[in-house]
N, C-alpha and C positions, 0 to 999 in steps of 0.2 A: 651425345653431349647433353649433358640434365640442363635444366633451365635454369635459368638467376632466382635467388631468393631476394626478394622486396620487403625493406621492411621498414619502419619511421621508430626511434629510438626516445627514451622518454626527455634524454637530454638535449633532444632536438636536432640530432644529426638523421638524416635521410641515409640507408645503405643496401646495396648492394652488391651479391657476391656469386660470383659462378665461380661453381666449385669444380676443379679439374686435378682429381687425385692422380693424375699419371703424370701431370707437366712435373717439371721440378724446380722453378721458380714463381713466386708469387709477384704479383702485378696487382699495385694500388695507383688508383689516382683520388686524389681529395681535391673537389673544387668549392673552393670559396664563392658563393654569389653573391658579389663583386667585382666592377671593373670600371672602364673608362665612363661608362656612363653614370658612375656618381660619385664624379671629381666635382667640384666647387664650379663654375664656370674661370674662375679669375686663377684654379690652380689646375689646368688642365697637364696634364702627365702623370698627376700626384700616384693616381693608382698603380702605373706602372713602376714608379719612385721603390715605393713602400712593397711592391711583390720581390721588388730588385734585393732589399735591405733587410726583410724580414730573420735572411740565418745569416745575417753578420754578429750576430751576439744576442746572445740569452741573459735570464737572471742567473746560470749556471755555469754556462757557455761564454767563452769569446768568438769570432767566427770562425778561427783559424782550430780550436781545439774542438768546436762541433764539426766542423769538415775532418778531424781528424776520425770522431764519433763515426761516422758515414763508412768512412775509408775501412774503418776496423771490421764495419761485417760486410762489406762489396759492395756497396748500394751508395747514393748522391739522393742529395734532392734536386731534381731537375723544375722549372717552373717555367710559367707564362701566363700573358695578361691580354686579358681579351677584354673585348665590350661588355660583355655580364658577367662575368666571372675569370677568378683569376685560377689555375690550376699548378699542383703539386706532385709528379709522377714519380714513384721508384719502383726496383727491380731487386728482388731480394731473396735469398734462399726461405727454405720453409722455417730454419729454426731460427733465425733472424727477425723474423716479421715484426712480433713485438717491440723489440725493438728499435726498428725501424719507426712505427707507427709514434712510441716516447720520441723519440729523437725529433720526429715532424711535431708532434703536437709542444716540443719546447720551444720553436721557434715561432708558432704559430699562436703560441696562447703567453708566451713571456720576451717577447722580443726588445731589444735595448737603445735600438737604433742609434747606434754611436755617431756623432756630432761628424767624424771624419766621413764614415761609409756613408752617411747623408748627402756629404757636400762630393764626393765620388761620384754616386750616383746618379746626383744634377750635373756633374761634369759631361758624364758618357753619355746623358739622353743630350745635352747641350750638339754633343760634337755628330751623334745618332741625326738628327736631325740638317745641322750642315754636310751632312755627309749626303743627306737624303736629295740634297741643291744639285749633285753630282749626277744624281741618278736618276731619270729624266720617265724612265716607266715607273720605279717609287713613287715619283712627284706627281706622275698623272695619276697612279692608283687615288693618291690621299685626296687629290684635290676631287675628283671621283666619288669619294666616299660620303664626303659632306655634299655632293650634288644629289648622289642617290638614297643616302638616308638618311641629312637632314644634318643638325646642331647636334644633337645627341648621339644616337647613333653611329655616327660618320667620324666621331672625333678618332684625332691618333692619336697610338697607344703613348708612343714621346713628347705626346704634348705641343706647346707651341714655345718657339722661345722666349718672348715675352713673359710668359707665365711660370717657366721655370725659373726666372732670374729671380722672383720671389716667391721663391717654396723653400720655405724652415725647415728644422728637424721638428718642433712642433705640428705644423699641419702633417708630416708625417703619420706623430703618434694618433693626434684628432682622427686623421682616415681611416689608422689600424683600430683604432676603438670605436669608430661611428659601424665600422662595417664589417669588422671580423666577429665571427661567432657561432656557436655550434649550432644555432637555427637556420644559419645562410652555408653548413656544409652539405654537401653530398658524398660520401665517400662511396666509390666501386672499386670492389676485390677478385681478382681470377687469379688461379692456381689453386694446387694442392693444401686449402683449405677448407676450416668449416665456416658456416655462417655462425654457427655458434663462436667460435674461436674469434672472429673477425669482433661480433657482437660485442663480447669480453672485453676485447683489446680497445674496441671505443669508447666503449662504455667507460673504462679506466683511467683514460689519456685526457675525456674531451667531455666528462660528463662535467659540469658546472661552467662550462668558457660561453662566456660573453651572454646574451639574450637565447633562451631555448625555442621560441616562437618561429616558424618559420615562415621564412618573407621572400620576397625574391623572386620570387616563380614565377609572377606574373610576365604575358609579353610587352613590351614597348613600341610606339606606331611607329614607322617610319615615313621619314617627311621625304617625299620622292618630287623630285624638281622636273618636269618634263622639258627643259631647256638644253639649250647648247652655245658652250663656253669654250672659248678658246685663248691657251695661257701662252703668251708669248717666250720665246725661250731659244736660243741660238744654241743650236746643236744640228749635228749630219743628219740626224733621223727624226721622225713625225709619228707622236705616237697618238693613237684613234682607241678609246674605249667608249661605246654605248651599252647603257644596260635599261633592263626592260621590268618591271614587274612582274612577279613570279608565285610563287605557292609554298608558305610552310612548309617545311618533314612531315606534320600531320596530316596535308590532306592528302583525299582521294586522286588526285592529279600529280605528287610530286614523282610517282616513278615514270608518267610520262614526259612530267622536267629532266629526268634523269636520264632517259632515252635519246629523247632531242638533244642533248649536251651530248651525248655520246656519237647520236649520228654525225652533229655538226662539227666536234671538237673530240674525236673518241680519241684519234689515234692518227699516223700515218696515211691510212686510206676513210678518216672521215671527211666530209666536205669542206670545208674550209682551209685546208690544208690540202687539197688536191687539187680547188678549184682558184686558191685567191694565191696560192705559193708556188704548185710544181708548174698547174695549165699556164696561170700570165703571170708567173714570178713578179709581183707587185712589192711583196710583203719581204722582210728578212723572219717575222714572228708572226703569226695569227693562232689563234685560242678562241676559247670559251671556260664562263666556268661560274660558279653562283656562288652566293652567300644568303646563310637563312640564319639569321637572330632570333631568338624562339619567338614566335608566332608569325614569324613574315619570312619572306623570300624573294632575290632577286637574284637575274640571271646576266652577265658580263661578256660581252664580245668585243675583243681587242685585236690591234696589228700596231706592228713596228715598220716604217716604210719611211722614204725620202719624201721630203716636199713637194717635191716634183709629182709625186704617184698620191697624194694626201686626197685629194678629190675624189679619184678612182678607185682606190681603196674602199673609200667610205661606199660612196656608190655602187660598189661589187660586193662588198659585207650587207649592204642592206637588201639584196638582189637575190642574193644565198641566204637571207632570213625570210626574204618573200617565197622563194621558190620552193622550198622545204616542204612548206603547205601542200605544193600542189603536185609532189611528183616523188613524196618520200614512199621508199617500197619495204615492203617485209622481210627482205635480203637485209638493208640496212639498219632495221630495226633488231636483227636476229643479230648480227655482227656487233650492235653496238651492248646489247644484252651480255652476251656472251664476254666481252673488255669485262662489261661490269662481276659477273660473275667468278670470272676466273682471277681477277683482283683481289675480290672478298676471299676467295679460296686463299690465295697465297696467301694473305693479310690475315686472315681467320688461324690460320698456323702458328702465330704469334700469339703468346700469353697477354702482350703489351698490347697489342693491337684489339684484343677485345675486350679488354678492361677498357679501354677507350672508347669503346665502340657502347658499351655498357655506358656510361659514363655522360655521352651523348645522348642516349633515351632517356636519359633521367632528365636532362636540359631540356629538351623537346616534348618529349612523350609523358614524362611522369609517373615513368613505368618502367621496364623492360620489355623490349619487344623482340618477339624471336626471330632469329634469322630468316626463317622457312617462308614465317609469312610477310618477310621484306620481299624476299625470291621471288613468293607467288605472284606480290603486286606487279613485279618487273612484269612475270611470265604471260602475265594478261593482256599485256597492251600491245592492241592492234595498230594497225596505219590509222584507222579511223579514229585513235584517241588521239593520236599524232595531232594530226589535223584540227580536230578538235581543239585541243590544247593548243596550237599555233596560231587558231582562231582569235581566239579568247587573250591569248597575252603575247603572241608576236608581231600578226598580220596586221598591222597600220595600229598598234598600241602605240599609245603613246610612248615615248623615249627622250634618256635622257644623257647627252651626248659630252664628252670633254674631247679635245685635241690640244698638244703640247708640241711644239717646236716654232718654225719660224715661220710655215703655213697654216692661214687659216681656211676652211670650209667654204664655197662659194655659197653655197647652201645646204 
């Protein structure tokens, strides 16, 4: 497999493109950098509003006749709306592509946002959100979010409902114009293309949209609370997430974050699932699992259990974060390697899956980084960076703890 061509385009698009003449569908994704974190404080959802309504209607289009555009060569625009960036995925034959690419860059550079698909859209995050009252590990994630990373960071993506009752079709257009624009895209291309062709096709679609400058890249801090809260909440089950301070995708330590998430949370035979579920059946759910916003990283250990077991729970999850340190062996480090790698294989087989994967080094790394020497970091790490690294951000680190149901923590 050749490596990704990098390149920064005069019209201020960032792109990237591995070129795979034998696949037979092309894989793009365009991310916009933009997301929850610069909604208004008084319009929080706004960003996901506006990713929701962008291909309800063009200056060309209506949405129903650009959905029909899509349909005609195979391909959708699929989207989503994160914390920094919102993202645009399709899957497209090779003689398709261009226009594909016109089709995305008319919703994304002339969009209408018709008065009805606005007030639609405040409907579904409205009901998104009550729905989320139901959902009692949703409810502990989000309130989670704002404990481990703060106002900014932490926000959810639907907003609050307060703040959606007054969001216009106006602040719509305000957000689509403060922050769309060909300096804050990224686009990554795999399949049976050139970078030259790719080059072309942006260059044609997206050269003159919005500010050519590019912005965005920068990381944002996260505001990590080392407290412990508990939301009151009448339901059968007690849900327990702690999360811990962690490491970037850039540093020298994240593939021993990656390892320890694999021993403790890899699989069926990783530790927390053998020791807090099969050995004292405590748990209905126990995981692990991170989240890294470009330039930070933290890592989440959760369980679903009865009130009754809430205590116990807690104090057996933090026992199997203690113990890890002192007694993880090379068996389990090789095993949880191995999840990792044979993932990437199956995943790596996909066209979609490494335009995505591309796509993510651009957000992080600001480059493309090759697979081999993602592998090698893995293939290095001994028990002793374990430890190490368990040292430093697990072993008596500070944490910061939620529980949701009708028990709260004695301590």
């Amino acid at each position: 497999m050749a490596d990704p061509v990098h390149f920064h385009l005069d019209c201020g698009v960032e792109v990237a493109v591995l070129e795979l003449p034998h696949r037979r569908a092309i894989a793009s994704e365009i991310r916009m950098l933009t997301g929850v974190v610069d909604e208004p404080a008084d319009k929080l959802g706004l960003a996901h509003l506006v990713e929701q309504t962008l291909d309800k209607g063009t200056d060309k289009f209506d949405g129903r006749q650009l959905q029909d555009a899509f349909d005609e060569i195979g391909t959708g625009a699929h989207t989503w709306c994160g914390k920094q960036a919102c993202g645009f995925t399709s899957l497209c034959l090779p003689e398709y592509y261009d226009r594909s690419m016109e089709l995305h860059a008319a919703f994304l550079r002339t969009p209408t946002f018709p008065q009805e698909s606005c007030d639609v859209a405040v409907e579904l995050a409205r009901q998104e959100l009550l729905t989320l009252e139901d959902d009692a590990q949703g409810l502990a994630d989000k309130f989670m979010g704002k404990q481990s990373m703060g106002p900014l960071l932490g926000r959810h993506s639907a907003g609050e409902v307060e703040t959606l009752s007054g969001t216009t079709r106006n602040d719509f257009v305000e957000f689509w114009r403060s922050n769309y624009g060909a300096g804050r895209m990224q686009i990554c291309v795999a399949g049976p293309v050139t970078a030259d062709q790719v080059k072309s096709a942006v260059e044609r679609h997206f050269a003159g949209f919005g500010e050519s400058s590019q912005t965005h890249r920068e990381p944002l801090p996260v505001e990590f609370s080392p407290v412990t809260t508990h939301h009151e909440k009448e339901t059968e089950q007690e849900h327990i997430i702690i999360a811990l301070r962690s490491v970037p995708k850039t540093d020298n330590d994240y593939a021993a974050a990656r390892l320890l998430l694999g021993v403790l949370s890899g699989g069926m035979s990783a530790r927390l699932f053998t020791e807090i579920r099969e050995k004292q059946g405590l748990v209905y759910w126990v995981g692990g699992w991170q989240e890294c916003p470009r330039g930070a990283g933290l890592m989440y250990f959760g369980a679903s259990t009865t009130p009754e077991r809430c205590q116990k729970t807690y104090d057996t999850l933090l026992s199997e974060l203690d113990r890890v340190q002192k007694d993880v062996t090379e068996e389990e480090i090789e095993r949880a390697r191995t999840g990792i790698e044979v993932r990437t294989d199956i995943r790596g087989d996909v066209t979609r899956a490494l335009c995505g994967e591309l796509a993510d080094d651009l957000t992080h790394y600001g480059k493309p980084v090759p697979l081999k020497d993602k592998l090698a970091k893995l293939r290095a790490i001994k028990v002793a960076d374990i430890q190490r690294f368990c040292e430093q951000y697990v072993h008596q680190a500070p944490r910061s703890v939620v529980t949701l149901g009708p028990a709260a923590l004695s301590s």
